[in-house]
N, C-alpha and C positions, 0 to 999 in steps of 0.2 A: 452484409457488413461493409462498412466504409474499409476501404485497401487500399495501400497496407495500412495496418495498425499494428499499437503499440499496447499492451494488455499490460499496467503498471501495478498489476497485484495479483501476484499469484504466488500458491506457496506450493513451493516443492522440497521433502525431508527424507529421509531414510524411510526403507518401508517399513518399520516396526516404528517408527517413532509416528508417522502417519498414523498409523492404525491408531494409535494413541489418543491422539489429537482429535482425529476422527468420533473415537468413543464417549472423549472428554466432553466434546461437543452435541453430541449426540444425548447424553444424560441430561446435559444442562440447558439445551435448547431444543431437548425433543426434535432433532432434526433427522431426515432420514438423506445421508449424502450415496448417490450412488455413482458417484464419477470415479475413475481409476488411477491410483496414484505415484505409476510409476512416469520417468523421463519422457520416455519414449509414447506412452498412453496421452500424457499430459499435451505433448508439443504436437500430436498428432490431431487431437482434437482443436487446438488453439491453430492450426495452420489450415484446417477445416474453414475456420471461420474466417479467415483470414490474418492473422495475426503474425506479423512477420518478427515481433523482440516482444519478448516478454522479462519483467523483473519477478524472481524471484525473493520471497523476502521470508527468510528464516525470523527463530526465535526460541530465546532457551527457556523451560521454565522454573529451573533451578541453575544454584551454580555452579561452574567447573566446566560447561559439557559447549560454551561458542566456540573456542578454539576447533574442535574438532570439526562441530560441526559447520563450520565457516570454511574450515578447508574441504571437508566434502562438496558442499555446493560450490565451491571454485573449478573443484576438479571435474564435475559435471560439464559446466560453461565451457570449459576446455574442450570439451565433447559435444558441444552443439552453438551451432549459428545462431540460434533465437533467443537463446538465455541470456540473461542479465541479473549476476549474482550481485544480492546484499549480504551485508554480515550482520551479523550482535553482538553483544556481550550482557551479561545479569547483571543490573549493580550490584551485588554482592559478590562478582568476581575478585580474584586478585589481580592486579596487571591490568587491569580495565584500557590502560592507555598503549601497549604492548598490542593488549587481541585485537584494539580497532587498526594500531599499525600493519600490522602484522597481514588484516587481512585485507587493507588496504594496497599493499606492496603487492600480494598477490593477486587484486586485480578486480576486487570486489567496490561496485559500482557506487553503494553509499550504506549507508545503516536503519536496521529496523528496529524499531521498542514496540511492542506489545503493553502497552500501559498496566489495563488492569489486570493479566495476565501475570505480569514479571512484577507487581508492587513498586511502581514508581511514577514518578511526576513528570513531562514532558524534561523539563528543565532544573531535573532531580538532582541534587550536589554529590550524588554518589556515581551519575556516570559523568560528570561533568570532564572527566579525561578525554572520553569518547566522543564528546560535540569538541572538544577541542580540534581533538586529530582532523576531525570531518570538516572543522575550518581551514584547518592548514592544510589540507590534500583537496580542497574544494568538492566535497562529495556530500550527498542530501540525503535529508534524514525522513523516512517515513514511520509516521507516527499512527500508531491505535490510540487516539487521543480524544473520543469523543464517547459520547454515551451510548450508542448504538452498539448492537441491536440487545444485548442483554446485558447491558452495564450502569444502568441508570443511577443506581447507589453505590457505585465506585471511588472513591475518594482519590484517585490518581488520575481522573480525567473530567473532562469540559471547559470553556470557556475561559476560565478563569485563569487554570494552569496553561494552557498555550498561550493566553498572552503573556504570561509568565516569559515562558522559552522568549519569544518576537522579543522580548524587550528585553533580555540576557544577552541575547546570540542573533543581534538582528540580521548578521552577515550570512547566517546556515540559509540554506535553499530547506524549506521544510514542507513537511506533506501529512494531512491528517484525513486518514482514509475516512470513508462513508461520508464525506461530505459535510464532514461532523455535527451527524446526526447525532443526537435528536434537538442541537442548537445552530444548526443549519445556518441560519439569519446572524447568527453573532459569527458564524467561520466565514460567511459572505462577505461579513462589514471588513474584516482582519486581509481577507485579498485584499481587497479594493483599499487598503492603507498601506500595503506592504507588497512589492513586487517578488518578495521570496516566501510569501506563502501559497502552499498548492494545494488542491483539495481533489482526490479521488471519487469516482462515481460509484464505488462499490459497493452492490447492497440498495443504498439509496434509488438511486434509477431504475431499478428494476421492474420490470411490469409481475414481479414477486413481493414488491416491498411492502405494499399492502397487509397482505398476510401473514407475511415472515415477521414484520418487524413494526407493523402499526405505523407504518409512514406512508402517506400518499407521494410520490413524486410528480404529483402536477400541480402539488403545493411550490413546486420550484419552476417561475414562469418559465416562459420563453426566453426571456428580454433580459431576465440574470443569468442563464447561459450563453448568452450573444456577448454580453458587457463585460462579464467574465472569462469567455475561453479560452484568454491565455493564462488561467489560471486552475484550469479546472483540467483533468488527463479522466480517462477512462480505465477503468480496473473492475476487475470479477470477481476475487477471493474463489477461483477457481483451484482446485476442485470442492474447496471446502462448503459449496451451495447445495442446498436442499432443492435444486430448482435445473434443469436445463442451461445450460452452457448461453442459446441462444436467446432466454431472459433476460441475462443481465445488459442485453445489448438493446433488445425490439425496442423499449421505452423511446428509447433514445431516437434511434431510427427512424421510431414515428412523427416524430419532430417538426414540423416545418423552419426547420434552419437552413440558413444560406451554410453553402458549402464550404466555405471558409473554415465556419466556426465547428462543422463537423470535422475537418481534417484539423484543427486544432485540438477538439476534444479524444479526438480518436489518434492521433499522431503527436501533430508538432509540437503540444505542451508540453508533452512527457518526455521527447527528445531535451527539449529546452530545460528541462528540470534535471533531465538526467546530465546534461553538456554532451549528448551527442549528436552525430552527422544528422541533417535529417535526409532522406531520399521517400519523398512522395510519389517516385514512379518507377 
């Protein structure tokens, strides 16, 4: 593993709402996850690898239940060096502008939407409270906004809709995990127009992705991770992989990139996205 790094997606929930998730996951993409999902399992295996900050990044999937659970994930980071809590909220919260204050104040790093998950559009007018607050506390939004890996006929995500957001809220620092896959090329063109959009390797780079999710990652040269990786952070959607921990990375690894661009992908972009310190040694 390139060290330190920064692992810019990972989720960690209460253990019965895990198991949940887990299961959810598990019916509808046939997947067999056998990583363990408590704090201390999670940060032990990710400090293995090297990973010295990791963001967590919740999500509700009804509504009533971000408050709470925004404050438990805060109270955790309180309890550890490496976490790096997000919040939520459901658009069909009440208060929508309140729970991203709220867990904003308390310390939480920037927000997550689960697109087709939670039923909404990147730059949906129902949380439209919530990219507000994220403007005015300057905190970044990570987005499930792409059609990967089982969302193809989703009507709350691809191309279309995140240029939506870029061209509402071109001020939010924003991040649309897997690389947004399976339109990759159209989330490439949207960096390279926009200094605040960011794109996670999760899923996508995997020497898993293949088989998991019908995507080759060698479809994605060299020379647009070079051109790219100040735009591009590394992430796992660990534990929730059907794959070995040390998957989501080898791809990568294999790489013949100048070292630059690997401490970019594996560190400094994600600092830069998140606005923190960075420390390379």
């Amino acid at each position: 593993m390139f060290e330190p790094a920064i692992d810019a997606h990972v989720h960690l929930f209460p253990e019965r709402l895990a198991e949940a998730i887990q299961r959810k996951l598990t019916e509808e993409a046939d997947w067999e996850l056998p990583h363990p999902i408590t704090r201390s399992s999670i940060e032990a295996e990710l400090s293995e690898a090297g990973v010295k900050r990791y963001v967590a990044l919740p999500y509700v999937h009804e509504p009533g239940g971000a408050r709470e659970l925004n404050g438990w994930l805060t109270e955790q980071a309180n309890d550890s060096e490496r976490l790096l809590p997000f919040a939520t909220v459901h658009p069909d919260d009440d208060d929508i502008d309140g729970i991203a204050r709220d867990a904003f104040e308390a310390g939480a790093r920037g927000l997550k939407f689960h697109c087709p998950v939670q039923e909404c559009r990147p730059a949906d007018t129902r949380i439209e409270p919530a990219l507000e607050a994220a403007v005015e506390y300057d905190r970044p939004i990570t987005y499930h906004g792409g059609t990967a890996p089982i969302y193809r006929d989703s009507p709350y995500v691809g191309k279309e809709h995140f240029r939506e957001l870029i061209a509402s809220y071109p001020q939010l620092r924003v991040n649309c995990a897997h690389m947004g896959t399976y339109e990759h090329e159209a989330f490439f063109e949207m960096a390279r127009e926009h200094e605040n959009v960011y794109l996670d390797t999760t899923f996508a780079m995997s020497t898993e992705a293949e088989e998991i999710m019908q995507f080759d990652p060698s479809t994605i040269d060299d020379e647009t991770l070079i051109e790219l990786s100040d735009s591009i952070m590394y992430g796992s959607d660990f534990p929730n992989i059907p794959y070995p921990y040390q998957a989501e990375r080898a791809e990568l690894l294999g790489r013949d990139l100048p070292e630059d661009v690997f401490r970019d992908i594996f560190y400094r972009t994600a600092a830069d996205f998140l606005n923190i310190e960075v420390k390379t040694r």
